[in-house]
C-alpha positions as CSV (number, residue, x, y, z in Angstrom):
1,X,127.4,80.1,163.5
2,X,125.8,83.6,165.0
3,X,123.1,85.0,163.7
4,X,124.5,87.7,161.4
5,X,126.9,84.9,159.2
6,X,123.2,82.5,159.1
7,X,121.6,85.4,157.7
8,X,124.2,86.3,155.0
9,X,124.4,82.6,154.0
10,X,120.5,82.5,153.3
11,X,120.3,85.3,151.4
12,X,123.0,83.8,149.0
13,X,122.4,82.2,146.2
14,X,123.4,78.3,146.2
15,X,126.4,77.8,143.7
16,X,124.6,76.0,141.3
17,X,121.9,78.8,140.7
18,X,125.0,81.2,140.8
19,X,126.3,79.5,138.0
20,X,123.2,79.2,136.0
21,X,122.7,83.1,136.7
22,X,126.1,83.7,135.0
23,X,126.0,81.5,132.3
24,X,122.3,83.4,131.5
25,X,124.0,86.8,131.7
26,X,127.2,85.9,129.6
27,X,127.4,87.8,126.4
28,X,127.3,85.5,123.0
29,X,130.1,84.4,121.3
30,X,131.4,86.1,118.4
31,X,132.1,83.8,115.3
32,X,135.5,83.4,114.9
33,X,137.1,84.4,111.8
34,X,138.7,81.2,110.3
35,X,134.9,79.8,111.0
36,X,133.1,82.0,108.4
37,X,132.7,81.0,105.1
38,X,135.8,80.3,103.2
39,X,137.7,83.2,101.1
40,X,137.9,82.8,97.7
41,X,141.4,81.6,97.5
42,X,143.1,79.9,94.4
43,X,146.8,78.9,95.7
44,X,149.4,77.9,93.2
45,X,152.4,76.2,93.3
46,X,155.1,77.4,90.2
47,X,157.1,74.3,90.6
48,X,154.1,72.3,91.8
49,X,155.5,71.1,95.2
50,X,153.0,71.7,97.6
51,X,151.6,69.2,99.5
52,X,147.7,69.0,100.8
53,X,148.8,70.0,104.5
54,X,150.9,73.2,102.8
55,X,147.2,74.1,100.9
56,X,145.1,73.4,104.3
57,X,147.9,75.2,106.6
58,X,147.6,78.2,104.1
59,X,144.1,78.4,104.0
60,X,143.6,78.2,108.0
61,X,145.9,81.2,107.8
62,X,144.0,83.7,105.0
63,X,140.8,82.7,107.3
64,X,141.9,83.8,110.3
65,X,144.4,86.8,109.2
66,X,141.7,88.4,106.0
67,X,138.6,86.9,107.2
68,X,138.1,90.4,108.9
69,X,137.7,91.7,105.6
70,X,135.5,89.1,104.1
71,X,133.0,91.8,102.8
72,X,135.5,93.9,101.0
73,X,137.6,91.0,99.4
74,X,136.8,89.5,95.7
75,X,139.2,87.0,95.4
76,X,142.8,86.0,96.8
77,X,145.7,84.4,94.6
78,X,148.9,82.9,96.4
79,X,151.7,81.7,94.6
80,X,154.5,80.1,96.0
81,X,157.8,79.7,94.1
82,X,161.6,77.9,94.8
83,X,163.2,80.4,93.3
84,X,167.0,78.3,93.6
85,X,165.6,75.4,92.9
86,X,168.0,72.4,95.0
87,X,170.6,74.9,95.8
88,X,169.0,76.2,99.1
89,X,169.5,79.3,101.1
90,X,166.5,81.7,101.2
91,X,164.9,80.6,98.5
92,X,161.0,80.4,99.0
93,X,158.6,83.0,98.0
94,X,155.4,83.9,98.7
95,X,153.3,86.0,96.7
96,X,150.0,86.9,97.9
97,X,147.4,89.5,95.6
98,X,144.2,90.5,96.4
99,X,141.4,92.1,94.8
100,X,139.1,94.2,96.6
101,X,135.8,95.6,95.7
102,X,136.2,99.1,94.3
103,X,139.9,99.6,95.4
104,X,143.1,98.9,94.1
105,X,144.4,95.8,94.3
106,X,147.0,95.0,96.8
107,X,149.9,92.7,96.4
108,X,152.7,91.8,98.9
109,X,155.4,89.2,98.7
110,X,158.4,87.5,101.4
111,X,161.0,85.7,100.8
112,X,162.3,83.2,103.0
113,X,164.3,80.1,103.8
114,X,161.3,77.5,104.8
115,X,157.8,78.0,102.7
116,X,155.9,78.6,106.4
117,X,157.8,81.6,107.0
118,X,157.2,82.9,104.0
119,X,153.4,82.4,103.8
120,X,153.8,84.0,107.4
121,X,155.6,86.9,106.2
122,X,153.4,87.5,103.5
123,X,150.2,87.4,105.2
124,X,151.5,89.6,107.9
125,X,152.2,92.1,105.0
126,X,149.0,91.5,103.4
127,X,147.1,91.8,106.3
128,X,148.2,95.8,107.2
129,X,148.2,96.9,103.3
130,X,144.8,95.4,103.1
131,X,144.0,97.3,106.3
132,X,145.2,100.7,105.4
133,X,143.6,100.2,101.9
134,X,140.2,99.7,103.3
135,X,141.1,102.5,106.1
136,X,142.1,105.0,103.6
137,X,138.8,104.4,101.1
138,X,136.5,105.0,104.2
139,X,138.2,108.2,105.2
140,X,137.3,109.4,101.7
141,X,135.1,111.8,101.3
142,X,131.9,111.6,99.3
143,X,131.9,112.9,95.6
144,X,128.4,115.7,95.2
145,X,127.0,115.8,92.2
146,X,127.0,118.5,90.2
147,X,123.3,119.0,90.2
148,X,123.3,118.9,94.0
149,X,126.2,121.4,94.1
150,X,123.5,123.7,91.9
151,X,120.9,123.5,94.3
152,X,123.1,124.7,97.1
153,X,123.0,123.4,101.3
């Protein structure tokens, strides 16, 4: 080696302080959303069909899709219903209401031909009119009292 590439090579780091040096500088984690606390769901069945994996599967879902909006949210319902019965065709539904602290509730439902692609329609739904709901009440401007309109700016 010449002189200049020795020099270069001392004054680098070896790789195993390099690494140590990034992993110090990396910024933290941020929860993820299906990892908070749970939502408080309550998840029916109308013609009391689903299974345990159907309840966990739809679960894992709210989390990870509403759990965004944990503060805002007071409680979820899902219903699911066979609306033919044995007949088939695209029959599932998925209904999926949820009350939010001081605003209007919002309710969205999908129907489909397999229950997962119904919850996934629904929760899709429910996911942008919860967003605009929330959007929409934080755009709103503050009410004044009339005593502080009185007193003037």
């Amino acid at each position: 080696m010449d002189r200049q590439a020795r020099k270069s090579a001392a004054s680098r780091p070896r790789r195993s302080e390099r690494t140590r040096v990034l992993k110090a500088r990396a910024r933290p984690r941020k929860p993820d959303s299906a990892r908070r606390a749970p939502l408080p769901a309550f998840i029916r069945a109308e013609q009391g069909d689903l299974a345990r994996d159907d309840r966990a599967y739809i679960r894992r879902k709210l989390g990870t899709r509403l759990g965004k909006f944990q503060d805002d949210i007071v409680r979820i319902s899902v219903r699911t219903d066979d609306l033919n019965g044995p007949r088939g065709g695209v029959d599932r539904l998925c209904r999926i209401k949820v009350t939010l602290r001081a605003m209007p509730t919002v309710v969205y439902e999908c129907r489909d031909a397999s229950l997962d692609a119904a919850v996934d329609g629904a929760l899709a739904g429910t996911e942008r009119a919860v967003r605009r709901a929330i959007e929409r009440h934080r755009r709103r401007p503050r009410r004044v009292s009339a005593a502080a309109r009185a007193r003037g700016p």
